[in-house]
N, C-alpha and C positions, 0 to 999 in steps of 0.2 A: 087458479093462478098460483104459481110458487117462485118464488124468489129469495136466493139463500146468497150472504156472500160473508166470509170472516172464515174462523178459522174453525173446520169442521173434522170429526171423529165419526163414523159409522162402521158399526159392525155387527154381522150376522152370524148365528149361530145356527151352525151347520146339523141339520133333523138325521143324525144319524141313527136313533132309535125308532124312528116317524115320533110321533108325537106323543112326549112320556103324560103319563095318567095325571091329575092334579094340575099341576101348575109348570110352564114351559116358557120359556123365553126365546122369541123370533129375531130381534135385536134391540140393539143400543148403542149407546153414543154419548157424545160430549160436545156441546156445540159453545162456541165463545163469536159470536156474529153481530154484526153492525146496522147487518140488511136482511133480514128475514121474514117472510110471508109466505104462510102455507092456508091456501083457502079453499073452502067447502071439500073436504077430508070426507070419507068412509070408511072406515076398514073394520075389517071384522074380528081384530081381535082389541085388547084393551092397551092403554099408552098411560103412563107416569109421567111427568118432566119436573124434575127440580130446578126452580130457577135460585141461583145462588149470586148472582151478579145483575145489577140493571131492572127492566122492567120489561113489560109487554101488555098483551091480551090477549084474550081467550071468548069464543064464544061457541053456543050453542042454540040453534035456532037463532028465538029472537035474546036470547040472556047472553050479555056483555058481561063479563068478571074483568077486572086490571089483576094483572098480575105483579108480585113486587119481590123482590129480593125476602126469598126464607119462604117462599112458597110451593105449594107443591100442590099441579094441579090434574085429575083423572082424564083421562078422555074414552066413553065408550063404542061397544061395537055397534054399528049399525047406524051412528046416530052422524049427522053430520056435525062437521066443526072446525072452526080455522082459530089459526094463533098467531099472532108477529109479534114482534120485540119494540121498542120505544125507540126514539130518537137517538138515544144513547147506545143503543142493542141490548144485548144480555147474554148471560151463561149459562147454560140448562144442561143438565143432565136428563135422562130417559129412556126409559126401556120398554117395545113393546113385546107385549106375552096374552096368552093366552090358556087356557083349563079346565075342567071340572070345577075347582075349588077357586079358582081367579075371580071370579066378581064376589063369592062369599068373605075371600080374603081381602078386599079393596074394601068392603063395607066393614069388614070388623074393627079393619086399622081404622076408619075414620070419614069414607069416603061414600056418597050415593049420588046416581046420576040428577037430583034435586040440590045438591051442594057438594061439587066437585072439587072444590079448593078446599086447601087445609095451611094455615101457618102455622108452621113448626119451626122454622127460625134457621139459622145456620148448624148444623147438626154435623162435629165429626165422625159420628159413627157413621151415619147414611154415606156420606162422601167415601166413607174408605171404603162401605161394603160397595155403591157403584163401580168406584175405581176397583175392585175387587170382580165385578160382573165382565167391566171390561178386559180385564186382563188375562184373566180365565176363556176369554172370547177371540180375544189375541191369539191365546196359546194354542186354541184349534186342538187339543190336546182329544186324544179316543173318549173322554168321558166328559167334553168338554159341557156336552148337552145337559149331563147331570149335574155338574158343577154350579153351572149358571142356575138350574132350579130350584137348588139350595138356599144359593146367596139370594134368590128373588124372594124366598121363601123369608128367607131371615130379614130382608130389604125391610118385609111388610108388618112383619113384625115389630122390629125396630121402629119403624113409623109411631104405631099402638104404642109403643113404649117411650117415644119421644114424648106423645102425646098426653099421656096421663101425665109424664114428671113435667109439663109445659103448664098443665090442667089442675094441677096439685101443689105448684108453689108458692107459698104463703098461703096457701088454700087449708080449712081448719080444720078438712082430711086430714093434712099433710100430720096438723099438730100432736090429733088423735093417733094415728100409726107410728109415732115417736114416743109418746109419752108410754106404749106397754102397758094401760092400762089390765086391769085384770077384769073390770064389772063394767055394766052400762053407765051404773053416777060416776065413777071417776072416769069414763069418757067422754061424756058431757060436760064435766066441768072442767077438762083440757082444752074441748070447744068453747066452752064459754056459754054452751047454751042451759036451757029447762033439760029434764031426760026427754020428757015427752017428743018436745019440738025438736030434738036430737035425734031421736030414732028415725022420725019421720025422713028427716033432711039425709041423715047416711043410706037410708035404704034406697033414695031419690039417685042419691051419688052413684052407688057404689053394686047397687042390685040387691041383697041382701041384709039381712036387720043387723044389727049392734051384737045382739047374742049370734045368729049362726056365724058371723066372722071372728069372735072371740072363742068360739067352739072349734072351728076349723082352725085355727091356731093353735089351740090348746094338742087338735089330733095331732097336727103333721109334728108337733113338737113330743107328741110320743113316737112317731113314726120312727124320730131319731133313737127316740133313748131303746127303742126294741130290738135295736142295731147291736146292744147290748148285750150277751146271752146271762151277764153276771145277777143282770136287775129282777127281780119279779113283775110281775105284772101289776101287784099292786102297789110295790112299791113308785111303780112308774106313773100309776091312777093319782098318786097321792103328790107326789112332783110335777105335775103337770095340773095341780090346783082343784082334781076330784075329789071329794070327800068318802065318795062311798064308788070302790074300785068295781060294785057290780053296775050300776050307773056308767062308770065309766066304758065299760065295756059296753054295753047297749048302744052307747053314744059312739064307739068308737065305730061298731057294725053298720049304723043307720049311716055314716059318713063313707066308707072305705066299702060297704058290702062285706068284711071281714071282721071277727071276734082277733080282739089281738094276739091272743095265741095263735092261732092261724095266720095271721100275719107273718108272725116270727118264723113261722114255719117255710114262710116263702123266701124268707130272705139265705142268704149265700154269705154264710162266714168265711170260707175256704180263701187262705192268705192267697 
């Protein structure tokens, strides 16, 4: 059963490449509706909708989600599944797409067919890049199909990135990646915790311990100074908190694959 009435957007992006590698977008839209019911769906590729206004629902088999203003909820392929809006309607944005790299990308940002919903909140960057999908979709333009893959490419990213800074504030991450710590005790005691119990909780967080995050810092902040031709190599070991510049080299290979002379070697001075 389908039932739509308000004020609707739809638009398709034209396969004029057939179907680019990765990640592709089939269409989207913007819907602002009073009356909408879309029931027992299948499609075989994946759907996004941001609802940014109002409410509704969402289900899958027998699991009921409510949907609410700041949400953002997956729908995948194969699976069935219906959605309508509240009494009030709602405003949704949404695009479907499909890919290679499409459900790996929907799981990175935040998303599995076990918990399909994500609150992220009112977010102007999503909004602009949608209205950015659409417009691009509008303009039907020769490379329109690449354009759109981009922006959906950047959509999902965005997402992951709403999502850690939604995930991280006031969170005693947040406090630790501000204070620049240099050691593990002065980043626990930014946190406020034991070091021990600190280590354990960042690595929980974050994937990786206290020191490899304070090491990968310390590299990509030579990465910069290598950019340099004027600096030496050890002088750069020594600025970036190394004591002994053969160390840091070791350190800098087991991170990059590359001795930083070799590095330097890769980079392009040429004005």
């Amino acid at each position: 059963m389908s039932k739509i009435g308000g004020n609707i957007r739809n638009y398709f992006v034209s396969q004029i490449y057939g179907d680019i590698p990765g990640l592709y977008i089939s269409s989207c839209g913007h819907w602002n509706v009073t009356d909408h019911i879309l029931e027992n769906r299948t499609r075989s590729d994946y759907l996004i909708i941001y609802c940014v206004n109002g409410r509704g629902t969402y289900t899958e088999g027998k699991k009921e989600y409510t949907i609410k203003k700041g949400m953002i909820f997956a729908a995948y392929p194969d699976i069935v599944h219906s959605y309508w809006c509240g009494e009030q309607g709602w405003e949704i944005w949404y695009c479907h797409f499909a890919g290679d790299i499409a459900g790996k990308l929907l799981q990175w940002a935040g998303f599995n067919v076990m918990s399909p919903i994500i609150q992220i909140g009112i977010k102007k960057t999503l909004l602009k890049t949608f209205g950015e999908i659409i417009t691009a979709t509008v303009e039907k333009k020769i490379n329109c199909e690449i354009d759109t893959s981009w922006l959906l490419y950047k959509l999902l990213l965005q997402l992951k990135g709403c999502r850690i800074s939604s995930e991280t504030k006031g969170h005693f991450l947040q406090r630790v990646l501000e204070c620049r710590a240099e050691n593990i005790d002065e980043m626990a005691k930014c946190a406020g915790m034991s070091k021990y119990h600190f280590i354990r909780v960042f690595k929980k967080n974050i994937g990786i311990t206290p020191w490899q995050y304070i090491m990968q810092r310390k590299i990509t902040n030579a990465k910069e100074l290598l950019h340099n031709p004027n600096k030496t190599i050890k002088q750069i070991a020594y600025e970036t908190g190394f004591k002994d510049p053969d160390y840091f080299s070791t350190t800098f290979k087991k991170i990059t694959g590359l001795r930083p002379g070799d590095f330097r070697n890769t980079l392009d001075y040429s004005k």
